[in-house]
N, C-alpha and C positions, 0 to 999 in steps of 0.2 A: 141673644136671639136664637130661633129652632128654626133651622132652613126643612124645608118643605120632605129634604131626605132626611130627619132626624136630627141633624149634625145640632151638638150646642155649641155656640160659639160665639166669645167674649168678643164685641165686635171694638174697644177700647184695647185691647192686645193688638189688634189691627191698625187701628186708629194710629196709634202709641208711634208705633215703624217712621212715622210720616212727621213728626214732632219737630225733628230737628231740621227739616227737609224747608230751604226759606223761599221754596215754590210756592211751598201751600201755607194759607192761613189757617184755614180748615180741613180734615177730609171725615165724614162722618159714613159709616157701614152701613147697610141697609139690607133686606133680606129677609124678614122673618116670614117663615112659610114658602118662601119662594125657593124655586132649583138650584138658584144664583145668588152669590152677594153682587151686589152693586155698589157704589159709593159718589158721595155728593163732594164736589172739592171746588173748595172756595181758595182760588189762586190768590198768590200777591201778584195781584195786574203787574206792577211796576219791576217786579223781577223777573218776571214770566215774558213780559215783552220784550225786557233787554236780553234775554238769554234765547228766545225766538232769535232777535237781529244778529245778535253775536253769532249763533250757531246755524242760521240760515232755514231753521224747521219751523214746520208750524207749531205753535202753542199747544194744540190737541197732542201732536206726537213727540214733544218734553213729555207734556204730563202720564201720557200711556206708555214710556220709556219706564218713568220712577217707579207706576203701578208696578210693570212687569218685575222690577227689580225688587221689589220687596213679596210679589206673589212667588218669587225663590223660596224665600225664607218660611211659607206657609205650607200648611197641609193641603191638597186639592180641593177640600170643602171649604177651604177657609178664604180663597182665590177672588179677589176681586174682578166679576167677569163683563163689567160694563160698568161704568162712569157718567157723570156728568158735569160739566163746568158750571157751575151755578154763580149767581151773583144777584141782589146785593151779598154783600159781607154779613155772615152771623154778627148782632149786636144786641146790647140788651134792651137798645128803642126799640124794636121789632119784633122780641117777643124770643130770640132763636137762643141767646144766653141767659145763662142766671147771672145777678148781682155780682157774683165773683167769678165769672167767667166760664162754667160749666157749659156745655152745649146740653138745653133743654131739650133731649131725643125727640119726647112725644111730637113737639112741633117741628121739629125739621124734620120728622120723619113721615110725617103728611104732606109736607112742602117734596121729600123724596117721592113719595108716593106717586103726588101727581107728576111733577115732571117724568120720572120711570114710565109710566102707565100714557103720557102724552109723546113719548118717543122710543119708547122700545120697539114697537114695529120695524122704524126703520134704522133705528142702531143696530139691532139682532143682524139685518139682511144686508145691511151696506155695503160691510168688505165683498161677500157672494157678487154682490150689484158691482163693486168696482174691477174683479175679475173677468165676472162676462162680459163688459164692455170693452176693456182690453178687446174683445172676441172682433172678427170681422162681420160685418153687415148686422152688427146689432144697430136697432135705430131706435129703441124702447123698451120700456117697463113699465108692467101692470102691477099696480100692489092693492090687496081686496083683503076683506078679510073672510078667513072660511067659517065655514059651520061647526066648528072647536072655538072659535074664538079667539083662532090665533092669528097672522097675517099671512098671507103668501105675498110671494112674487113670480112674474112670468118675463121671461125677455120675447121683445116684438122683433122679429126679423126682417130686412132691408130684401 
């Protein structure tokens, strides 16, 4: 894939990092054209919750722990800078693997697409949003989108 600043970038070098990792069943890279890589990660439920219970976190902050831990070993462009837990499981009744277990990019990279495009507004803004509420006499947020196409946020004050 060509992210949006030129960078090429084998997103199966990325992928690869996550292999042995028995969090994840899948994690697929996503990006091409865009600022950002992203990645789609198909948990093992079953290990992801016991490792939740055992270590008291949420599920989302295991999996953005491992991210972070293999965007060490990466170049800045190569950074996975937003996620999503996706589920069902890639299989080959659905169209996401080939016969011998390949991950078929084109379709789960439209399956990425839309999820990305159905919640990046508010994945982008969120950490900002759970800072200012920390704040006192916050009582709300506005999120619109502007005239670029892209989202804002406003906090409503108490």
């Amino acid at each position: 894939l060509v992210t949006a600043g030129g960078k090429n970038v084998p997103p199966a070098n990325i992928e690869q990092r996550f292999a042995d990792d028995p969090l994840f069943l899948h994690v697929v890279v996503y990006g091409d054209g865009q600022k950002y890589l992203v990645a789609g990660i198909w948990p093992n439920a079953a290990v992801l919750a016991a490792e939740a219970e055992r270590t008291g976190r949420a599920p989302e902050a295991l999996v953005e722990e491992r991210i972070a831990k293999v965007n060490t070993q990466l170049a800045s462009y190569e950074t996975i800078k937003r996620f999503a837990l996706m589920a069902p499981a890639l299989s080959v009744e659905a169209g996401t693997l080939t016969p011998t277990l390949k991950v078929k990019r084109k379709a789960v990279y439209e399956e990425l697409q839309r999820e990305h495009q159905k919640t990046s507004p508010f994945v982008i803004i969120s950490q900002q949003i759970e800072v200012a509420a920390s704040r006192k006499n916050v009582t709300g947020f506005r999120i619109g989108p502007s005239s670029s196409g892209n989202y804002y946020w406003n906090i409503v004050k108490g």
